[in-house]
Backbone as a printed PyTorch tensor [residue, N CA C, xyz], in Angstrom:
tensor([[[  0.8310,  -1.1910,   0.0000],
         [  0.0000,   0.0000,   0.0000],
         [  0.8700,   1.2460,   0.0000]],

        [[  0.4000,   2.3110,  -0.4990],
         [  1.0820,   3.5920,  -0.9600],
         [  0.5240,   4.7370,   0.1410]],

        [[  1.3210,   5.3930,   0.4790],
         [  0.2580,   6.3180,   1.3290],
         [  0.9400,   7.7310,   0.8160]],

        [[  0.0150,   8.5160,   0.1100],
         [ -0.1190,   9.8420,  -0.2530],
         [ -0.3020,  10.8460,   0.4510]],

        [[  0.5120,  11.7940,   0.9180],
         [ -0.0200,  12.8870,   2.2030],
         [ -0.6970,  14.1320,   1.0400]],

        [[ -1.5540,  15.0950,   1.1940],
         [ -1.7090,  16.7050,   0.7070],
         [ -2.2910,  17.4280,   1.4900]],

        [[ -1.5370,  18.7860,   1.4250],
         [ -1.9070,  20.1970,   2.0410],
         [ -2.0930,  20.7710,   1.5370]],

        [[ -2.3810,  21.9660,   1.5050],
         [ -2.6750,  23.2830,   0.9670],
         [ -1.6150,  24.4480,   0.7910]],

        [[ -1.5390,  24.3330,  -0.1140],
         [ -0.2710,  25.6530,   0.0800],
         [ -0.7170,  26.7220,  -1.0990]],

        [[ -1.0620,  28.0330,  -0.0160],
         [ -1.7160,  28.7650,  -0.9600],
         [ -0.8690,  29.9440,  -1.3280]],

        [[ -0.4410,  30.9200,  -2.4490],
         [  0.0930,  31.2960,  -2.9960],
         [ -0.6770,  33.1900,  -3.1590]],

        [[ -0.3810,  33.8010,  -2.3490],
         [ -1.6470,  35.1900,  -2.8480],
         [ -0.2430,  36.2640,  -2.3670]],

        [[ -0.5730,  36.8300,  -3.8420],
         [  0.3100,  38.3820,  -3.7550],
         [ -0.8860,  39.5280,  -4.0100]],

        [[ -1.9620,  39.0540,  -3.9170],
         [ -3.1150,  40.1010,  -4.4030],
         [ -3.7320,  40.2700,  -2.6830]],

        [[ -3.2740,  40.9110,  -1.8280],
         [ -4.0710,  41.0990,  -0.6340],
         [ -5.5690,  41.2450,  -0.1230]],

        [[ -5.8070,  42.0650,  -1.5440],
         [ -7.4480,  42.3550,  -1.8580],
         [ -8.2300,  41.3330,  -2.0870]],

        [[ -7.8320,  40.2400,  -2.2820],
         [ -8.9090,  39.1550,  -3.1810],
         [ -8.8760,  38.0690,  -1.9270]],

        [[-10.4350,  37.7210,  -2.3220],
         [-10.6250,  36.5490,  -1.5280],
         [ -9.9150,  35.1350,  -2.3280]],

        [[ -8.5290,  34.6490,  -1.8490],
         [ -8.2330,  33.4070,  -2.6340],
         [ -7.9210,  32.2000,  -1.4230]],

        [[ -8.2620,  31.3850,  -1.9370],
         [ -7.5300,  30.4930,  -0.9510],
         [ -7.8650,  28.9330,  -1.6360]],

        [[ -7.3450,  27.5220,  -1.4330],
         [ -7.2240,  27.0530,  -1.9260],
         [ -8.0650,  25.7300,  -0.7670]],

        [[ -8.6400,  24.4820,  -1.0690],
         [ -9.1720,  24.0460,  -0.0720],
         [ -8.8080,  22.2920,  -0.3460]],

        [[ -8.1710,  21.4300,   0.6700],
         [ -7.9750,  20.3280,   0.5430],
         [ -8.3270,  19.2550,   1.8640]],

        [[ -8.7850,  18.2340,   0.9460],
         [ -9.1850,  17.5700,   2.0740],
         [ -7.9760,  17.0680,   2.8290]],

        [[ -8.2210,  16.8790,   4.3010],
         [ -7.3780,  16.2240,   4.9920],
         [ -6.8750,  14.9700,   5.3190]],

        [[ -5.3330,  14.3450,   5.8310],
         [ -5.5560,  12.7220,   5.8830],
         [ -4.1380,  12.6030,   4.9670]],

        [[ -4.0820,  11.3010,   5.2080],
         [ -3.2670,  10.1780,   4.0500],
         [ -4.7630,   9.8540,   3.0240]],

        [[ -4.0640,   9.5620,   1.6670],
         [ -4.9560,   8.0250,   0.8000],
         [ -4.0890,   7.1880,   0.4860]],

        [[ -4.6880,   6.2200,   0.6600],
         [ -3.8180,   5.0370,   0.4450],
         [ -4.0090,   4.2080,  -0.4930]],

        [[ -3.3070,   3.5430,  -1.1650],
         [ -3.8610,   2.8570,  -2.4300],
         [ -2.3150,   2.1690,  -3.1360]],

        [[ -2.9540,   1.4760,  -3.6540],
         [ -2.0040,  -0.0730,  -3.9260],
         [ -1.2880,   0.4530,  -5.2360]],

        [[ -0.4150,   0.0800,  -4.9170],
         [  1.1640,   0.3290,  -6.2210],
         [ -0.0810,  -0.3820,  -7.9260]],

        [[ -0.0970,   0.2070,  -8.4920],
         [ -0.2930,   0.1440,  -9.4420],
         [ -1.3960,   1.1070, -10.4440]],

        [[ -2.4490,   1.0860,  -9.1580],
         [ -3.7570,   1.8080,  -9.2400],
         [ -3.9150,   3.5040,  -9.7440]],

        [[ -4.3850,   3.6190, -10.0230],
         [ -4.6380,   5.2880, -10.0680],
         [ -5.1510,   5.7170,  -9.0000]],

        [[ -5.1330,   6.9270,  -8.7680],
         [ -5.4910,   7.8200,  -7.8650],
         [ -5.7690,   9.5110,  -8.1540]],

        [[ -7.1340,   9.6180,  -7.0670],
         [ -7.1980,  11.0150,  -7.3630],
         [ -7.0020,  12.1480,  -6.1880]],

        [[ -6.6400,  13.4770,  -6.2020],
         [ -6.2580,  14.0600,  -5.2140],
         [ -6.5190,  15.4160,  -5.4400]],

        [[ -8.0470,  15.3860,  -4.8830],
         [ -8.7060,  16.7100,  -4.7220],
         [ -8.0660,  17.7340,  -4.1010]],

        [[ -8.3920,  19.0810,  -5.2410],
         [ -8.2810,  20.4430,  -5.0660],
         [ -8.7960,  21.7010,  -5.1100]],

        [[-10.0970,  22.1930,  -4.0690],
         [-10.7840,  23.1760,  -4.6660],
         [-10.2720,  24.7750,  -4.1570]],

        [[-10.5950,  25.6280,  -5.1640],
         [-10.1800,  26.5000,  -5.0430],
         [-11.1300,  27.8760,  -4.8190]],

        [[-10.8310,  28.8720,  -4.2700],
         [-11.7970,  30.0850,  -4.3250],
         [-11.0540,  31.5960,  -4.6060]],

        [[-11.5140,  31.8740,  -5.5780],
         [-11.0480,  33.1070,  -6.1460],
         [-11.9040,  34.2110,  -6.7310]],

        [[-12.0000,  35.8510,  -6.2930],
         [-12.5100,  36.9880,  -7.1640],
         [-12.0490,  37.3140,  -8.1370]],

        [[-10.4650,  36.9120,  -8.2120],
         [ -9.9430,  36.8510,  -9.7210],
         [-10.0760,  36.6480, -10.8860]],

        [[ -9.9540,  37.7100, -12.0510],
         [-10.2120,  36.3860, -13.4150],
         [ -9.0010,  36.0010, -13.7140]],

        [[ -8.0320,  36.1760, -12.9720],
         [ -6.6400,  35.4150, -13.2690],
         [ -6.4000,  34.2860, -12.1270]],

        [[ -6.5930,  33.5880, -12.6660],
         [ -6.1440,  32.3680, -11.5630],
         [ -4.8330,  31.1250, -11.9890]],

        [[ -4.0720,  30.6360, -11.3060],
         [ -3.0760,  29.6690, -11.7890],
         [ -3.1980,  28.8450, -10.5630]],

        [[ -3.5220,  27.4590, -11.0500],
         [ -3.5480,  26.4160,  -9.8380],
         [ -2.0040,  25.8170, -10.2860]],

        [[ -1.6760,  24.9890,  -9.5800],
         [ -0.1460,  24.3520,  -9.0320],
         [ -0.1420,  23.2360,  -8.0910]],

        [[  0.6700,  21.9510,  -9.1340],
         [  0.3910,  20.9640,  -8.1020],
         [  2.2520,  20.7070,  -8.0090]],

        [[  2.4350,  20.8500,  -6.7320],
         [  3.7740,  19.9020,  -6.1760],
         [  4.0460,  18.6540,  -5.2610]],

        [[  5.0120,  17.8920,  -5.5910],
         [  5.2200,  17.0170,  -5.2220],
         [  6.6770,  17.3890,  -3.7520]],

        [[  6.2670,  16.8720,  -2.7680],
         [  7.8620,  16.8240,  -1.8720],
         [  8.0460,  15.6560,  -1.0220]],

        [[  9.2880,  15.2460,  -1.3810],
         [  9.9790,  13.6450,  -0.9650],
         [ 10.7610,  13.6260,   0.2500]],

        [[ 10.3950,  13.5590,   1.3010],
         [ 11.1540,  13.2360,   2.3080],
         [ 10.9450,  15.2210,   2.8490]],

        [[ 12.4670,  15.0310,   3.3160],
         [ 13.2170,  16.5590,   3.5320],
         [ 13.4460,  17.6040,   2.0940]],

        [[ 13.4200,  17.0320,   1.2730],
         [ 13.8340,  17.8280,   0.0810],
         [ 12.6940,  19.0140,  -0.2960]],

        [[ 13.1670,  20.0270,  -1.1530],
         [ 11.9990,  20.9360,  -1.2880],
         [ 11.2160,  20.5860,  -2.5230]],

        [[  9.6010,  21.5070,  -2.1530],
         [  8.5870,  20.9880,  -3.0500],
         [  9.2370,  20.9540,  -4.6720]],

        [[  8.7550,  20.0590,  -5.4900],
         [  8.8140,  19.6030,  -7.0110],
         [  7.6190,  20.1620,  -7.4430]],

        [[  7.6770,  21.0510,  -8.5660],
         [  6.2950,  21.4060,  -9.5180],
         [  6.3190,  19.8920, -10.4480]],

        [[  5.2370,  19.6020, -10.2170],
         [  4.4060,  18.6320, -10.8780],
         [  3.4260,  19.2740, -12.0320]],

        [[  2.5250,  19.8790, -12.2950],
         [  2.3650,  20.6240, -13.1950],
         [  1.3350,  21.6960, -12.6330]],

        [[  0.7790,  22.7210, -13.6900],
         [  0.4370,  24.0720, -13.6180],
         [ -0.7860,  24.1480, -14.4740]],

        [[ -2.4610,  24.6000, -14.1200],
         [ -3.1420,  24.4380, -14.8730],
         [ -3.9970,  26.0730, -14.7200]],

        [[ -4.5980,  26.8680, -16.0200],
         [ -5.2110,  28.0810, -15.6230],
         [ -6.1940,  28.0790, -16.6510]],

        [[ -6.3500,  27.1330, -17.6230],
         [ -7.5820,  27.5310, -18.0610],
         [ -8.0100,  25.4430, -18.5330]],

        [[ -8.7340,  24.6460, -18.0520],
         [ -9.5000,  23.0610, -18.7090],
         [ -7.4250,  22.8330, -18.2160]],

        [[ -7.3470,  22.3180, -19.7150],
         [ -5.8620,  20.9830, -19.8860],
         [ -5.2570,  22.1800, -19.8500]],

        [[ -5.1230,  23.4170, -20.1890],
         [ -3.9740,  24.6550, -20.6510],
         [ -2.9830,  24.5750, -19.3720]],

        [[ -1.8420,  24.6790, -19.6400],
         [ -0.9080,  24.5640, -18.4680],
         [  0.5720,  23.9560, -19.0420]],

        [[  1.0130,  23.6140, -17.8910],
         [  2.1950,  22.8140, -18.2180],
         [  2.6260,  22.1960, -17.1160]],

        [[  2.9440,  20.5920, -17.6880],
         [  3.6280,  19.7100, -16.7920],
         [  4.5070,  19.4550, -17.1150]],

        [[  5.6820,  19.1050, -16.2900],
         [  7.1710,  18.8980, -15.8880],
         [  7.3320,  17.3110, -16.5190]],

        [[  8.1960,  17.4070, -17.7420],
         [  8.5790,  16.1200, -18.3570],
         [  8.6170,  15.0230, -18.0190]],

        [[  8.9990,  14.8670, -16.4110],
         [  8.8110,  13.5500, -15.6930],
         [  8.0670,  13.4270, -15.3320]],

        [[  6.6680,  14.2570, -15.4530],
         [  5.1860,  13.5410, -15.0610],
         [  4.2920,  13.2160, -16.3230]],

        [[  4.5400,  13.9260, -17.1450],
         [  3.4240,  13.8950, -17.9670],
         [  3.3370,  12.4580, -18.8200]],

        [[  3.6860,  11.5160, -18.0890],
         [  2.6350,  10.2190, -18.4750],
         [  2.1060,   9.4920, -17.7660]],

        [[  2.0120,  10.3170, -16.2450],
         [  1.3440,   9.3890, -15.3820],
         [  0.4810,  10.3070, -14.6620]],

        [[  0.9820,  11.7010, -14.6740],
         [  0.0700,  12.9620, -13.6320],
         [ -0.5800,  13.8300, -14.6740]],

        [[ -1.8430,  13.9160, -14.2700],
         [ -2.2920,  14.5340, -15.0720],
         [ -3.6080,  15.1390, -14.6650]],

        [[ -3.9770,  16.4450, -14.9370],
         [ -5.3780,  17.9490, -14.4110],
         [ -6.1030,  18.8300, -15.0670]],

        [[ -7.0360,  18.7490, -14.6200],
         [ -8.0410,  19.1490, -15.6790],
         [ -8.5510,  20.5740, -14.6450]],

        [[ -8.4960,  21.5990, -15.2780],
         [ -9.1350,  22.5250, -14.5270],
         [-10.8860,  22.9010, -14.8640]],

        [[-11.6700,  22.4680, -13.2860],
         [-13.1950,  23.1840, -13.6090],
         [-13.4810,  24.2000, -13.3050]],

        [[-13.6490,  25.3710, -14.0560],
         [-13.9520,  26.4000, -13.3020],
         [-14.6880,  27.1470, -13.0520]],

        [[-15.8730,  26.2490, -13.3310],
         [-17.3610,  26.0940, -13.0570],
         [-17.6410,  25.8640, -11.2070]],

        [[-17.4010,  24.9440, -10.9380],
         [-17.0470,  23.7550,  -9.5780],
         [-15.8790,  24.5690,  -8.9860]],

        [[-14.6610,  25.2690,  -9.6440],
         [-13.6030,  25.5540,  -8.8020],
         [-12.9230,  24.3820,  -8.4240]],

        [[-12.4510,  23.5620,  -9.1050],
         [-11.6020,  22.3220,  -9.1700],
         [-10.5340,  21.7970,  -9.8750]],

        [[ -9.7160,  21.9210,  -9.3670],
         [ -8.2930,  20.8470,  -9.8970],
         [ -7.5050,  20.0750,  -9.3610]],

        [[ -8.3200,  18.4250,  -9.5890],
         [ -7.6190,  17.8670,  -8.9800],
         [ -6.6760,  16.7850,  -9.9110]],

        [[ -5.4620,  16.1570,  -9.3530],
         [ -4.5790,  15.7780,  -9.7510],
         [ -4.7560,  14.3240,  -9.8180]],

        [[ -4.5540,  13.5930, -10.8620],
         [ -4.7890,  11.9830, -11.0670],
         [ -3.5200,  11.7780, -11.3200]],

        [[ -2.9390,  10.6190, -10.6770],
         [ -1.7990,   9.9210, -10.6430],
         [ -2.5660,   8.5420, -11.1450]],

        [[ -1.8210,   8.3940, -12.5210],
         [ -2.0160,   6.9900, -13.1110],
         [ -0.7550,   5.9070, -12.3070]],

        [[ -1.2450,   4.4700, -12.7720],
         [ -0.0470,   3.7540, -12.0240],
         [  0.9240,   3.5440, -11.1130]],

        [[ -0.0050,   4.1770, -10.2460],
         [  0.9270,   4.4820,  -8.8930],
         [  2.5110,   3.1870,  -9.1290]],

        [[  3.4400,   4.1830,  -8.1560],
         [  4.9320,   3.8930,  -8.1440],
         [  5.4720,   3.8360,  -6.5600]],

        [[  5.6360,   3.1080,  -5.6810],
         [  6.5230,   3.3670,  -4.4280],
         [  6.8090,   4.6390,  -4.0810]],

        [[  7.8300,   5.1510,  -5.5490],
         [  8.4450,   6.6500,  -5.1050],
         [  7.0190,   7.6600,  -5.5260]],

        [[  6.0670,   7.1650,  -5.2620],
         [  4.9240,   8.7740,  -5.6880],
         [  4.5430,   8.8890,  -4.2100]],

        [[  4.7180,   7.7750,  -3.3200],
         [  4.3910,   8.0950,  -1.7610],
         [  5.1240,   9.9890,  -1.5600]],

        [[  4.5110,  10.5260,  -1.3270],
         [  5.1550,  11.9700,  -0.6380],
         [  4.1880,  12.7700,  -0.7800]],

        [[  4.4470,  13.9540,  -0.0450],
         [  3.5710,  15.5330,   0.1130],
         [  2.7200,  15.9570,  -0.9250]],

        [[  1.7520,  15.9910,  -1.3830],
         [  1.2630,  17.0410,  -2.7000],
         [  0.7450,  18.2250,  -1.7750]],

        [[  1.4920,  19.3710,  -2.5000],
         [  0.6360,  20.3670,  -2.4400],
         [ -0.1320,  21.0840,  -4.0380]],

        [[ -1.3950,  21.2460,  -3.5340],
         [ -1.9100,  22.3200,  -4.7790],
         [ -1.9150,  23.3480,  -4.1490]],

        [[ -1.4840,  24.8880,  -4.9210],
         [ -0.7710,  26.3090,  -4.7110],
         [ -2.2580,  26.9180,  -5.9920]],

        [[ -2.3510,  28.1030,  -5.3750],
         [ -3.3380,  29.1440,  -6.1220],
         [ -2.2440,  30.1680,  -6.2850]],

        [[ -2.1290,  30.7810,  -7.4820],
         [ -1.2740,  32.3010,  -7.5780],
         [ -2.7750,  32.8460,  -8.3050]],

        [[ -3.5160,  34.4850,  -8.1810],
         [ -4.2970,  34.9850,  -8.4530],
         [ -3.8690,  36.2160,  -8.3410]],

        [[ -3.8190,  37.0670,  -9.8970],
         [ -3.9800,  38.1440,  -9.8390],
         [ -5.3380,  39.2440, -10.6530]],

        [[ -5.6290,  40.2680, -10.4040],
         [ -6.5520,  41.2980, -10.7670],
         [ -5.6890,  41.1690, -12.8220]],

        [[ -6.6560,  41.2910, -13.8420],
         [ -6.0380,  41.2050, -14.8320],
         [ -5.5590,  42.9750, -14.9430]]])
């Protein structure tokens, strides 16, 4: 079994705006092979919004895993993009992160990060 930790790590240089980012709490756990999903909702007055998912292993500092601001538009980091992968709703205010085929080494930290600015 795999155990996945995520927090919240929210990202605001806009003082004025209501942003903040919302994750459930806990480990998930789930068996080396399986997929997995790892909810992220978000709240923003912004029409600029950038969600952000990172990965952190042990002591080391957070890894961008990838970056989503408008559906698929974004960009993920070469060593994920055949197993991590986010769809932004921004209807719902949602992006959450699916890890295909779970791996031993995907056990670690996710954070999803909001950056929001006024256009």
């Amino acid at each position: 079994m795999l155990s996945l930790d995520y927090y919240v790590l929210s990202l605001l240089f806009v003082s004025t705006l209501t942003e903040n980012v919302l994750q459930p709490k806990g480990d998930v756990t789930a068996t080396e092979g399986e997929a997995v999903t790892l909810d992220c909702r978000y709240n923003s007055s912004s029409t600029t919004s950038y969600l952000y998912w990172y990965k952190q292993d042990g002591n080391h500092s957070p890894k961008f895993i990838l970056s989503r601001f408008k559906l698929d538009e974004g960009n993920t980091a070469d060593d994920h993009k055949e197993r991590f992968s986010s769809t932004l709703n921004s209807t719902v205010r949602s992006v959450p992160l699916k890890i295909q085929k779970l791996q031993v080494s995907d056990s670690a930290v996710y954070y999803c990060a909001l950056w929001a600015s006024d256009p």
